[in-house]
LUMRO-767841 format. One record per atom (N, C-alpha, C): x, y, z; residue in one letter. Coordinates in steps of 0.1 Angstrom, whole numbers, padded with zeros to 4 digits, always signed. Example, Ala and Ser with C-alpha at 12.3 -4.5 7.8 and 13.67 -1.06 7.14 Angstrom:
// LUMRO-767841
+0132-0057+0078a +0123-0045+0078a +0132-0033+0078a +0128-0022+0071s +0137-0011+0071s +0129+0000+0079s 
This chain:
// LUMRO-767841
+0947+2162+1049x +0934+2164+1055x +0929+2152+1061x +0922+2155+1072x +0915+2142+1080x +0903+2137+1071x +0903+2124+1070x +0888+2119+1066x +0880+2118+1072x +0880+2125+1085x +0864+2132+1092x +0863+2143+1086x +0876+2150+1079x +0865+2163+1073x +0861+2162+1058x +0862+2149+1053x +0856+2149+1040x +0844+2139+1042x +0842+2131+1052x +0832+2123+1055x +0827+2123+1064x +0811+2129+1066x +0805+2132+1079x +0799+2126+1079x +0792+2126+1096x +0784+2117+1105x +0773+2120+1104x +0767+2132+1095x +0754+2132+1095x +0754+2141+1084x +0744+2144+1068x +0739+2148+1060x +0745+2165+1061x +0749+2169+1053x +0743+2185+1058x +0737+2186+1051x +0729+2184+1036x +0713+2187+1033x +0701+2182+1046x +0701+2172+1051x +0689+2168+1058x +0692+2165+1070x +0705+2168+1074x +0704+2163+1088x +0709+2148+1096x +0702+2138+1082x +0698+2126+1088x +0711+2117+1090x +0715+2107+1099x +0723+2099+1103x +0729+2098+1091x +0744+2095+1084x +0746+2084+1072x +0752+2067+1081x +0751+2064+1067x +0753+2048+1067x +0759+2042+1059x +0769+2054+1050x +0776+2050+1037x +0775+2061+1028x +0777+2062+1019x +0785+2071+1006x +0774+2079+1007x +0767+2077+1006x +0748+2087+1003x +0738+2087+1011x +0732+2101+1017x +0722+2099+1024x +0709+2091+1023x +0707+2079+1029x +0694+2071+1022x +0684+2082+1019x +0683+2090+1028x +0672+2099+1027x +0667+2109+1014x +0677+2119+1014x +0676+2127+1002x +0689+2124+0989x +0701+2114+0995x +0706+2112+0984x +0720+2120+0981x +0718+2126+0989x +0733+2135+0990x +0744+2128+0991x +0755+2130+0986x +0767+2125+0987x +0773+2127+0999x +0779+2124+1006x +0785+2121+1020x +0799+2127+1019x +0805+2129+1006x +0815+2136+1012x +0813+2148+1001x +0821+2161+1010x +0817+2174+1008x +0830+2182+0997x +0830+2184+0988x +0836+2189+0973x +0841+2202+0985x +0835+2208+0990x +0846+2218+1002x +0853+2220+1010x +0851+2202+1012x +0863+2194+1023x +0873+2191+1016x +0876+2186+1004x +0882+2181+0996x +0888+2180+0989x +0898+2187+0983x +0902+2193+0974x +0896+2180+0962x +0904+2167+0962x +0902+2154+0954x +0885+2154+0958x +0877+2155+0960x +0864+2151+0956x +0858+2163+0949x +0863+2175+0950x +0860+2188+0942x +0866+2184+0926x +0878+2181+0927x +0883+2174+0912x +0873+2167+0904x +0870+2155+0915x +0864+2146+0910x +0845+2153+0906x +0840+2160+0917x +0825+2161+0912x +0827+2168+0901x +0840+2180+0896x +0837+2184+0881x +0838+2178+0870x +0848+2168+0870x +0847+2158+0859x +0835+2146+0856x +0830+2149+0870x +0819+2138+0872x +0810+2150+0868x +0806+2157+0866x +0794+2168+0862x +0795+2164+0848x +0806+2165+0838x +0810+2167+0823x +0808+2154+0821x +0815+2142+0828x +0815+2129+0820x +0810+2117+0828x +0812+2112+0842x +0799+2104+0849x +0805+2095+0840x +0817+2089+0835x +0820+2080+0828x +0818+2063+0835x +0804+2063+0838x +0802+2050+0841x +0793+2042+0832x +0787+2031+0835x +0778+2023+0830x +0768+2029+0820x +0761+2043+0826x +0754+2051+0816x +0758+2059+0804x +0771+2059+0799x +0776+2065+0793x +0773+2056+0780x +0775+2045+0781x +0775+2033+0772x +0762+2028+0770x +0751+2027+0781x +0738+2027+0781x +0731+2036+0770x +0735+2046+0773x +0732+2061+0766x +0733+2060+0749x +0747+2058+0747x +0748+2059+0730x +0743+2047+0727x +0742+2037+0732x +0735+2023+0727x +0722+2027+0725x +0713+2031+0734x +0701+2039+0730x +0700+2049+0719x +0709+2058+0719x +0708+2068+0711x +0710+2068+0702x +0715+2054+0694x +0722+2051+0679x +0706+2042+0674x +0695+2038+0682x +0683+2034+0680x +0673+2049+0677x +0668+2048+0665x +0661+2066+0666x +0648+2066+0676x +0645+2074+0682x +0637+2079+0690x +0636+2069+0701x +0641+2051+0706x +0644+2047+0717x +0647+2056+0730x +0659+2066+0733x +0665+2068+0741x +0652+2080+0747x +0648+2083+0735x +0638+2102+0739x +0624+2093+0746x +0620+2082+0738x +0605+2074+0746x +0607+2073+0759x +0625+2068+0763x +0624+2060+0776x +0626+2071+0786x +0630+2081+0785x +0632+2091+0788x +0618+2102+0793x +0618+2102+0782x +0601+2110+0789x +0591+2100+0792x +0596+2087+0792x +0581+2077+0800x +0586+2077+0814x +0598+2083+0820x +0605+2082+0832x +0612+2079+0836x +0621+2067+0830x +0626+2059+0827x +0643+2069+0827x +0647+2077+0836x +0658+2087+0834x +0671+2080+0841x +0669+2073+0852x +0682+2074+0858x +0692+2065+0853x +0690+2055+0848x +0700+2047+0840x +0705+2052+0825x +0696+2068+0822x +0707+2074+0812x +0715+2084+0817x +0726+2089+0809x +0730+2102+0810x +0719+2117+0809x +0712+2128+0817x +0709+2137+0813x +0711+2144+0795x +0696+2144+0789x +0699+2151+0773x +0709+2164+0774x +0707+2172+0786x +0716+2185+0778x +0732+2183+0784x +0729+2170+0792x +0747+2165+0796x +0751+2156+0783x +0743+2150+0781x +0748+2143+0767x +0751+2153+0754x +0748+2163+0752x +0745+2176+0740x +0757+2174+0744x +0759+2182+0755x +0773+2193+0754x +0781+2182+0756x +0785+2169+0759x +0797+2163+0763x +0808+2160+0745x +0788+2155+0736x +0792+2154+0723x +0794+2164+0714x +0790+2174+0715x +0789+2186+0708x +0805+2192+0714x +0812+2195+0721x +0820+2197+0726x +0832+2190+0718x +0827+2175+0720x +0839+2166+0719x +0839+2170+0699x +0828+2165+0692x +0831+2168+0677x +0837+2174+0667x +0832+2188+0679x +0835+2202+0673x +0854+2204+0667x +0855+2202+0685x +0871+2199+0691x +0880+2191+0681x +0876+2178+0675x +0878+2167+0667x +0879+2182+0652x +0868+2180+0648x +0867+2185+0636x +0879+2199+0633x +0879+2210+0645x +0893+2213+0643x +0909+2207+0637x +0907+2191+0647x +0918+2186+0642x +0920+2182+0631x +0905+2178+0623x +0909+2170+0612x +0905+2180+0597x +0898+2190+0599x +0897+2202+0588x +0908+2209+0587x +0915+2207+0576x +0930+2214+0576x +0928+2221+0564x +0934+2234+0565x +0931+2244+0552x +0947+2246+0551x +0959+2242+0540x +0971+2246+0542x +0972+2264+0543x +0984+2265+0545x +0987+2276+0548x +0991+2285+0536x +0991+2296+0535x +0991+2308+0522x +0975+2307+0521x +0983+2321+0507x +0970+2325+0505x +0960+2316+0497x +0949+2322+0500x +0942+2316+0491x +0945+2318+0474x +0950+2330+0472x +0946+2331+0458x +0960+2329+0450x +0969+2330+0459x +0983+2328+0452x +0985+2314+0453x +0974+2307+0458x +0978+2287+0458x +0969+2279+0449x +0959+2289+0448x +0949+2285+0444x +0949+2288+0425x +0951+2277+0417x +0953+2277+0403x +0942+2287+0393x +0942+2293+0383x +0932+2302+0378x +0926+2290+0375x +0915+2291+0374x +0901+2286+0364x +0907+2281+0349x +0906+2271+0344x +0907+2265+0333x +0905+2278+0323x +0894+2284+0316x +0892+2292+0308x +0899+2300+0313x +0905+2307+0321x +0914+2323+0323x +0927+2317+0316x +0933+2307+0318x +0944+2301+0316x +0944+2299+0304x +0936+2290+0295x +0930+2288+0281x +0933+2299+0274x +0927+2312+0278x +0923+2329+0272x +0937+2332+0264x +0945+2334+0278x +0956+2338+0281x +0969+2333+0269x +0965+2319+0275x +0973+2308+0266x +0969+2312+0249x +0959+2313+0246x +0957+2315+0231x +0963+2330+0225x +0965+2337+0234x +0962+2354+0227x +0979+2353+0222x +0978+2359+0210x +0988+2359+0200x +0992+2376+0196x +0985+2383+0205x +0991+2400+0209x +0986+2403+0220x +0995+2419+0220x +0990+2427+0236x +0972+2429+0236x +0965+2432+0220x +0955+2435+0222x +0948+2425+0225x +0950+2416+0222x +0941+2400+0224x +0942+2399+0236x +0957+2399+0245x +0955+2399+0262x +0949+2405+0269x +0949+2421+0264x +0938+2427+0269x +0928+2426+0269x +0922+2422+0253x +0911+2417+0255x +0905+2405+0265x +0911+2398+0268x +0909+2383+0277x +0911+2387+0288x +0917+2402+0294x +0917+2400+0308x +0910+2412+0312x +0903+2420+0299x +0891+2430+0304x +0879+2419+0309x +0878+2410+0300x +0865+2395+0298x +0864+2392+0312x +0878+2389+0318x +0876+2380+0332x +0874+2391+0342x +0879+2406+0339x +0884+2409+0349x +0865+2420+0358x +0857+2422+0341x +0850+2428+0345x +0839+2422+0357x +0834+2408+0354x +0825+2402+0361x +0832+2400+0377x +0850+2402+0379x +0851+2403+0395x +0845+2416+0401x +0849+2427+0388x +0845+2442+0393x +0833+2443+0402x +0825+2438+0387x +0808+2442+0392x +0805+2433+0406x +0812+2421+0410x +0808+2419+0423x +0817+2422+0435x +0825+2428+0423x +0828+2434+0439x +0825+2446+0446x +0816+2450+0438x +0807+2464+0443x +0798+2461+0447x +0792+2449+0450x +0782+2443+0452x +0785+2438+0473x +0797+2437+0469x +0801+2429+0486x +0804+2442+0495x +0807+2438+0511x +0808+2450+0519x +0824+2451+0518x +0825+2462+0521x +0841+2470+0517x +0848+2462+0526x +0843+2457+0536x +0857+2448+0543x +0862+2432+0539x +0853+2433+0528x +0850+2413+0517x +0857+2415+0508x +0859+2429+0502x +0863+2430+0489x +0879+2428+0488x +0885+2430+0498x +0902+2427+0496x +0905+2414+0488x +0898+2401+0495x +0901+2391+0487x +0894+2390+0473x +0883+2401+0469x +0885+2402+0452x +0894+2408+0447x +0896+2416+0451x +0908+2426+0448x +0924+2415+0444x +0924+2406+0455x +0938+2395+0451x +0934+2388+0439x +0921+2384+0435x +0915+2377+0422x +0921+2384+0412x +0916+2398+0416x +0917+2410+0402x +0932+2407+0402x +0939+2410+0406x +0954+2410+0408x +0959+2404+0400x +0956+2386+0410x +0960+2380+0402x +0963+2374+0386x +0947+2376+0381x +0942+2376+0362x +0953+2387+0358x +0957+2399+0370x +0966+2409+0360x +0978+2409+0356x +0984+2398+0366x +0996+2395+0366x +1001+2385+0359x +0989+2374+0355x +0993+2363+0344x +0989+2372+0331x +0982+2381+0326x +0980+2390+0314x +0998+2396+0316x +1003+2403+0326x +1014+2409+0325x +1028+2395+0320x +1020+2383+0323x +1032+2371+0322x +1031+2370+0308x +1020+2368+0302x +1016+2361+0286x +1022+2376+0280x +1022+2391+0283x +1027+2395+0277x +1046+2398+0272x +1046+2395+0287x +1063+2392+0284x +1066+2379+0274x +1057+2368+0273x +1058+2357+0269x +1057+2364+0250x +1049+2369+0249x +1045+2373+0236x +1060+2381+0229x +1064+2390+0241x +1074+2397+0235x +1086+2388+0229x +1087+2380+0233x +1098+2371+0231x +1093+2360+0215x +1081+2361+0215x +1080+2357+0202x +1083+2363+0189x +1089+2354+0179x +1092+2362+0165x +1075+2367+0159x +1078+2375+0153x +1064+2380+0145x +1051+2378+0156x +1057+2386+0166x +1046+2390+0177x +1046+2401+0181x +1037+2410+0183x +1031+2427+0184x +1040+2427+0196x +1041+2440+0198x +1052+2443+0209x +1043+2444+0223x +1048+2439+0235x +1032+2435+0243x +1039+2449+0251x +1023+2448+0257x +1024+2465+0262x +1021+2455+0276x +1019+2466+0292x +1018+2457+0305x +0999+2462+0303x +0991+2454+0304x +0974+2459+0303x +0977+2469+0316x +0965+2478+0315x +0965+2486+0326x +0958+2485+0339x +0964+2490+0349x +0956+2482+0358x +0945+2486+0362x +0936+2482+0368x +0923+2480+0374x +0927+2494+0390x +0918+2501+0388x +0915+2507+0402x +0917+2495+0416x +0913+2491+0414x +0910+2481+0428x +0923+2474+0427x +0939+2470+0419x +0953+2463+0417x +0959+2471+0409x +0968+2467+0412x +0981+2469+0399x +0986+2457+0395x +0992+2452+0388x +0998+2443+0379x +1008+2439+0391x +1002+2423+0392x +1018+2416+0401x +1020+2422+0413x +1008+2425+0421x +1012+2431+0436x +1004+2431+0442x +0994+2428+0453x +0988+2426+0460x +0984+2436+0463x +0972+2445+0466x +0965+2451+0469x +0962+2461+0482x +0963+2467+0489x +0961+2471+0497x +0953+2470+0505x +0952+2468+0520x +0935+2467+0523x +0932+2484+0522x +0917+2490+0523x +0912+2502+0524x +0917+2505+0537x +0918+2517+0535x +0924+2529+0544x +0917+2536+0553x +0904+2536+0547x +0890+2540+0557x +0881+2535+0555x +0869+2527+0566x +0860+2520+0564x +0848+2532+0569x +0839+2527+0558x +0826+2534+0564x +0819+2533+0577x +0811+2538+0584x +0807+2536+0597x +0799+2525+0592x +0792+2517+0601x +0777+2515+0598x +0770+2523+0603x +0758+2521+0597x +0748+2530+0599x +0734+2525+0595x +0729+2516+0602x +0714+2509+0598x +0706+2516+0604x +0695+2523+0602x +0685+2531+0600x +0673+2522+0619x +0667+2515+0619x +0666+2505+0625x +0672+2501+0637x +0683+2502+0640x +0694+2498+0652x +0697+2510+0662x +0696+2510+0669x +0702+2521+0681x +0720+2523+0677x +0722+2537+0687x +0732+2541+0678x +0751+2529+0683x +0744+2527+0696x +0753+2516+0700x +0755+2502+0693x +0744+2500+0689x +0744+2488+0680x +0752+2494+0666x +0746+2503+0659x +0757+2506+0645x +0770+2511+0652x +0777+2510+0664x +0787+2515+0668x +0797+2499+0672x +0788+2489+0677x +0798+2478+0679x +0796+2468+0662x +0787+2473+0655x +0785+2463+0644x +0805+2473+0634x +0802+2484+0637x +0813+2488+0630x +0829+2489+0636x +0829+2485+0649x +0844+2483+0656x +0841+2467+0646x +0830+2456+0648x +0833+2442+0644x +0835+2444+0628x +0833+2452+0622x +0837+2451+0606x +0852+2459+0604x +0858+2470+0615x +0869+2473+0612x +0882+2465+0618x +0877+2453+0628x +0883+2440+0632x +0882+2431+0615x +0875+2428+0613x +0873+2419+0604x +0883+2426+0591x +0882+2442+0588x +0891+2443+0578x +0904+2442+0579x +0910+2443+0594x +0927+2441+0596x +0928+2428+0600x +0916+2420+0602x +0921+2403+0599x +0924+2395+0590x +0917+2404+0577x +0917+2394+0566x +0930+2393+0559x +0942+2404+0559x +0953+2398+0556x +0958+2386+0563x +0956+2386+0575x +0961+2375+0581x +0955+2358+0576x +0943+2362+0575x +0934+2349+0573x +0938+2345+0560x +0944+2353+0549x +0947+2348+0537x +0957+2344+0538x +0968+2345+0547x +0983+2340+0547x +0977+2326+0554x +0967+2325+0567x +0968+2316+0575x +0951+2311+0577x +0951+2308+0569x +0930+2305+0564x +0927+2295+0578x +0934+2287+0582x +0934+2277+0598x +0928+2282+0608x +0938+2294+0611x +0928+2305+0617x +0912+2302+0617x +0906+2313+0607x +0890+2308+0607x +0885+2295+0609x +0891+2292+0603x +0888+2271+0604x +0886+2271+0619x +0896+2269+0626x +0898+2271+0645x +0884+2280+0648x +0881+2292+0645x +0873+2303+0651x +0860+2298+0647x +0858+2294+0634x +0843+2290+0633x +0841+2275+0638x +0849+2263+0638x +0847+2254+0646x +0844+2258+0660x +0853+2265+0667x +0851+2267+0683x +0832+2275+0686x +0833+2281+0677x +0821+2292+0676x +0808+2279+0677x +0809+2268+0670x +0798+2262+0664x +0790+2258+0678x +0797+2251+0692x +0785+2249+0700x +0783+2255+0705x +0786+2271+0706x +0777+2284+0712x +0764+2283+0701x +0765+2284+0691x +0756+2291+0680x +0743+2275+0683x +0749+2263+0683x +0739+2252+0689x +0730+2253+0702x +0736+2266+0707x +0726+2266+0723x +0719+2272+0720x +0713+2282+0708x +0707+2289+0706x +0697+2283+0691x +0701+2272+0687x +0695+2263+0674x +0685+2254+0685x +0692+2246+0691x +0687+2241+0695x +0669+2242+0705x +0673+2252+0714x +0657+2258+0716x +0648+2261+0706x +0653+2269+0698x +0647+2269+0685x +0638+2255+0675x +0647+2252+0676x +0643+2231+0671x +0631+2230+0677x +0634+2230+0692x +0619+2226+0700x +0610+2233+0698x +0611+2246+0696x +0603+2255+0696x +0589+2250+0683x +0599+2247+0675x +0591+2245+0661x +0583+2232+0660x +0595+2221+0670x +0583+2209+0671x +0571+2210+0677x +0570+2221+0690x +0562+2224+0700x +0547+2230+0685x +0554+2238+0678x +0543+2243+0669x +0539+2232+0661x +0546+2228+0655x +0538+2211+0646x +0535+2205+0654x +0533+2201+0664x +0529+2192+0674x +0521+2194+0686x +0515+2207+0683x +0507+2214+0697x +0498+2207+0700x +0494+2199+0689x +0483+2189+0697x +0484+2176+0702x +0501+2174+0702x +0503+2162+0710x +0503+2163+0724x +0501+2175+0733x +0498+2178+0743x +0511+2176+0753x +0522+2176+0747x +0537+2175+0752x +0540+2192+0756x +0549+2191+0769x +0552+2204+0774x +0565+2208+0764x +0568+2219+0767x +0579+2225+0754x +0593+2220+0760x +0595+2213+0773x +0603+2212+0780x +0605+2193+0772x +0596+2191+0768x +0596+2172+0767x +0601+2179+0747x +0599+2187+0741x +0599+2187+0729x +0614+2192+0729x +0621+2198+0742x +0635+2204+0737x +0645+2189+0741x +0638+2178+0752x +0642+2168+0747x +0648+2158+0738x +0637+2162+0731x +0639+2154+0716x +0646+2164+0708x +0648+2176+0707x +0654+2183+0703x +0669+2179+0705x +0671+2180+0717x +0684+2177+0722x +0696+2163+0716x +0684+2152+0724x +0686+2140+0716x +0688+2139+0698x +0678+2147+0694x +0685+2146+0681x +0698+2153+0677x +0702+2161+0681x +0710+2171+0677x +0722+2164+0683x +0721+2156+0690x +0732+2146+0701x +0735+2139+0690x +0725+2128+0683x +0733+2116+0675x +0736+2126+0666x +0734+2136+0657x +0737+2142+0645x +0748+2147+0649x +0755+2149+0662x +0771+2152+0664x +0776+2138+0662x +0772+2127+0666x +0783+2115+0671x +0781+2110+0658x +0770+2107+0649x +0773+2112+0636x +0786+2115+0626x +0788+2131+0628x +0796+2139+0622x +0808+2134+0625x +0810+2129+0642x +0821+2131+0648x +0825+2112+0641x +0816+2105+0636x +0820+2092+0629x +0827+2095+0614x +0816+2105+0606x +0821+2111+0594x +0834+2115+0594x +0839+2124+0607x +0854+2129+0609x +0863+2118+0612x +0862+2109+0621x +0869+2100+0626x +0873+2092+0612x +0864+2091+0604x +0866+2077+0594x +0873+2089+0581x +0872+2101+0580x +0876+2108+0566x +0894+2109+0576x +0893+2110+0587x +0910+2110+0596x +0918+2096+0593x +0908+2089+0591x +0916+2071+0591x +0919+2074+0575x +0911+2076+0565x +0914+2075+0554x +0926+2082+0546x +0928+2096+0557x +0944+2105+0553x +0952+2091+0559x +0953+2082+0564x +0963+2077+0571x +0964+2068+0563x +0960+2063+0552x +0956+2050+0545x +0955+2056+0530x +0963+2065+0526x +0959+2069+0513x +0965+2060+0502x +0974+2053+0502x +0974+2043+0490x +0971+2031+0496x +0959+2030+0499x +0953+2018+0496x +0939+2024+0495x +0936+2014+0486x +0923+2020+0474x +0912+2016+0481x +0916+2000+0482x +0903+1993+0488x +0897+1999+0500x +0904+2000+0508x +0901+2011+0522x +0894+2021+0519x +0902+2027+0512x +0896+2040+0509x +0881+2041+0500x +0877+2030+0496x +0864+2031+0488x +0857+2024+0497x +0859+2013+0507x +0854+2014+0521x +0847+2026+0532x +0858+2035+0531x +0852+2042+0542x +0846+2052+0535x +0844+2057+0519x +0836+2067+0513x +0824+2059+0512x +0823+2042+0511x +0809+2043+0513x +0804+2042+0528x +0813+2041+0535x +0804+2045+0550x +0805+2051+0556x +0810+2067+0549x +0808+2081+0550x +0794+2084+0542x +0797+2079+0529x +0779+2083+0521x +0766+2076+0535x +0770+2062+0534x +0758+2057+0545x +0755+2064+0555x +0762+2070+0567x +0763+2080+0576x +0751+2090+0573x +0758+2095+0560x +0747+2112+0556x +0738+2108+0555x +0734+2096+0548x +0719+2091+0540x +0709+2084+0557x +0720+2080+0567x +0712+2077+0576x +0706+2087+0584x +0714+2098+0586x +0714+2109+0596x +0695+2117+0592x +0693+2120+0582x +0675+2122+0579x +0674+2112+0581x +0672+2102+0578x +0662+2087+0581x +0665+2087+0592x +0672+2086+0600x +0669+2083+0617x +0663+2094+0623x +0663+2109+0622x +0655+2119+0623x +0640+2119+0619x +0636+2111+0608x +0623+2108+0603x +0619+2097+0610x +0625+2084+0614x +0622+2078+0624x +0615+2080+0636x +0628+2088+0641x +0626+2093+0657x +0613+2101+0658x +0611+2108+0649x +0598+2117+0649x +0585+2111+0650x +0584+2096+0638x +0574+2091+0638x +0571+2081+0652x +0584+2080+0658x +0583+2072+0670x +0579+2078+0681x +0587+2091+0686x +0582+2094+0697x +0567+2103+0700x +0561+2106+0688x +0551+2117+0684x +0538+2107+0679x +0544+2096+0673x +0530+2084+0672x +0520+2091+0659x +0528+2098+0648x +0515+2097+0641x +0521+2085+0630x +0509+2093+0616x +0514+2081+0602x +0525+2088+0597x +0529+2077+0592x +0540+2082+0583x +0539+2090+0574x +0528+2091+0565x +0522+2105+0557x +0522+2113+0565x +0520+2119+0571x +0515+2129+0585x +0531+2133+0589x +0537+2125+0593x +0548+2126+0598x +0556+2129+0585x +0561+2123+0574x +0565+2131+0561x +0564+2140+0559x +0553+2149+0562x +0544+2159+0555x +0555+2167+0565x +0554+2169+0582x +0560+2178+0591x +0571+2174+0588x +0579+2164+0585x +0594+2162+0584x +0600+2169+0575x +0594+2172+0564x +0600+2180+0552x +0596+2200+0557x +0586+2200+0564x +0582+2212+0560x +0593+2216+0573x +0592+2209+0584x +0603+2212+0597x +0618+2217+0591x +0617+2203+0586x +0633+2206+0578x +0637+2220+0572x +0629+2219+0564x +0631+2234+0557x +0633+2239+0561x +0622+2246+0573x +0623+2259+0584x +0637+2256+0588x +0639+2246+0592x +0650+2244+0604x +0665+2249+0593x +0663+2241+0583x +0672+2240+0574x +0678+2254+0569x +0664+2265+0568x +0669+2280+0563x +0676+2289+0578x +0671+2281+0589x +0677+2290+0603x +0694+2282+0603x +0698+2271+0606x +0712+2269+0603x +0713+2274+0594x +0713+2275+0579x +0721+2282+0568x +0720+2298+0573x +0713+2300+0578x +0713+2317+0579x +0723+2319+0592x +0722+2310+0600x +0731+2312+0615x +0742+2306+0608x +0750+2300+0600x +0760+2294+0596x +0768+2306+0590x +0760+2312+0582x +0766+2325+0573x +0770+2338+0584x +0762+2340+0595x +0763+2346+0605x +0780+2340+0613x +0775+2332+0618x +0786+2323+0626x +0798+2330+0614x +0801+2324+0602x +0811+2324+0593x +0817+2342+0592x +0807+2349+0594x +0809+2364+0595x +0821+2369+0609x +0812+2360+0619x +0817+2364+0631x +0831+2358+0635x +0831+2347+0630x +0844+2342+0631x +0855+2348+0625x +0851+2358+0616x +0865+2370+0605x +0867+2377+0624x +0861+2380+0625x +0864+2391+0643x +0868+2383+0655x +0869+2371+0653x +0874+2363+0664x +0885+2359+0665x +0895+2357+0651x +0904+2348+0650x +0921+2360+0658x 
């Protein structure tokens, strides 16, 4: 392609003569991402990362608490990166990281995972069939009762618990038979919800939902997502990585919708700083930005430490500056607040703690959500 059709003689926003890369006038770029195929490349990567001088500007500011959010709403914008371009570049990048470095091995959970000290103990002591029984009615009743307690598509992985307690009682009894002057061991009997030494079945029919409250389309996709969730869970117990992948990926969706929220609340503690809700999702932003590059330091440094496992010194190195990290991450949040909002630090304590909370019970509740949704994703 000719470089008269990626570089014109005159604006097409304004019209006006050029004189080089950008119209002096309104600022437009001079060559056209539709002429181009390579400047179309380039403006998308340049939308996401702009990996120039401000990139570096930016975290330098933003590792100071509330610096980057002052200079920013005093006007002071074009020598940083944009806050919701900075969000998503880091939130993106973390997330992505933290996949790589959160490894759940593979199998099940319950067949890798060792009984409880006291079940083993129980087991180990009993010197007849009745005694086994007895020790594995003990353990077995408190999975029962909660498992009538969870929704019928949760309970399969109690049901592998139950199992399992049945199949080490089925072990200690064969063990017993082989003892001199030991009662002749009978197999305990099994539990409705297992059989001895076999894994369980999932349910064969799930209930609809049916919330009283919801339109009938809402109890209709809430119950396709719970009969998804019940034919994934075999899988997720062979291959638990899975979820790991699904709720990681999930996390900076569920942040676009935390994050307004954030501002929302500063906007209410702070109505009378006379800040628009648009300057409060700022700071919103910016915070939620260092509390990724943050995490994504906590991941990077817990990744170096798998690589370095026998050496000690290291390794007690980077656990204390993994602890430092957490312990800074509130205190630079407490900072930032008192900085860009100007009150006392009593004052500012007072909303830091009560903010937190609020904020604190809406991630735990969107976390448990997110964690739900991710069973239907994987």
């Amino acid at each position: 392609m000719h470089s008269t059709a990626s570089h014109l003689d005159a604006c097409e926003n304004c019209a006006t003569s050029l004189q080089g890369d950008f119209c002096h006038h309104c600022g437009q770029s001079a060559h056209s991402p539709v002429r181009s195929f390579g400047h179309a490349i380039e403006e998308v990567f340049e939308s996401f990362w702009h990996l120039d001088g401000r990139i570096f500007r930016t975290l330098q500011q933003l590792l100071r608490p509330g610096r980057l959010a002052m200079d920013y709403l005093a006007g002071h914008r074009t020598r940083y990166i944009p806050p919701i371009r900075l969000f998503v570049i880091v939130a993106v990048l973390t997330f992505f990281v933290a996949r790589l470095v959160v490894h759940v091995d593979a199998g099940t959970f319950i067949d890798q995972t060792p009984a409880p000290p006291e079940v083993a103990t129980a087991f180990k002591d009993a010197r007849t069939s009745e005694e086994v029984e007895k020790a594995r009615l003990a353990h077995i009743k408190p999975l029962e009762t909660a498992r009538r307690t969870l929704p019928e598509p949760m309970r399969f992985t109690m049901d592998r618990a139950i199992a399992k307690i049945d199949k080490q009682a089925a072990q200690r009894n064969k063990e017993l038979a082989g003892l001199p002057g030991s009662t002749a061991a009978t197999t305990p009997t099994a539990t409705p919800a297992a059989s001895p030494g076999t894994a369980p079945a999932a349910p064969k029919a799930y209930t609809p939902v049916d919330i009283d409250f919801l339109p009938g389309f809402a109890n209709r996709w809430l119950t396709g997502q719970a009969e998804i969730i019940r034919l994934n869970l075999p899988r997720i117990n062979e291959r638990p990585q899975l979820l790991v992948n699904a709720f990681f990926a999930s996390v900076p969706s569920a942040l676009f919708v935390l994050v307004p929220l954030f501002a929302l609340l500063l906007k209410i503690f702070y109505f009378r700083s006379g800040r628009l809700y648009l300057e409060h999702l700022v700071v919103a932003l910016y915070s939620h930005a260092f509390l990724c590059v943050a995490l994504l330091g906590i991941l990077l440094l817990t990744l170096l430490a798998g690589q370095v496992p026998d050496v000690p010194v290291v390794g007690s190195l980077i656990g204390i500056a993994v602890t430092l990290l957490l312990v800074w991450m509130p205190l630079y949040l407490l900072i930032m607040q008192r900085r860009v909002y100007g009150q006392s630090w009593l004052v500012t304590s007072i909303k830091f703690m009560a903010l937190g909370w609020l904020y604190f019970t809406l991630v735990t509740a969107a976390t448990a959500i997110l964690a739900i949704a991710s069973l239907a994703r994987v």
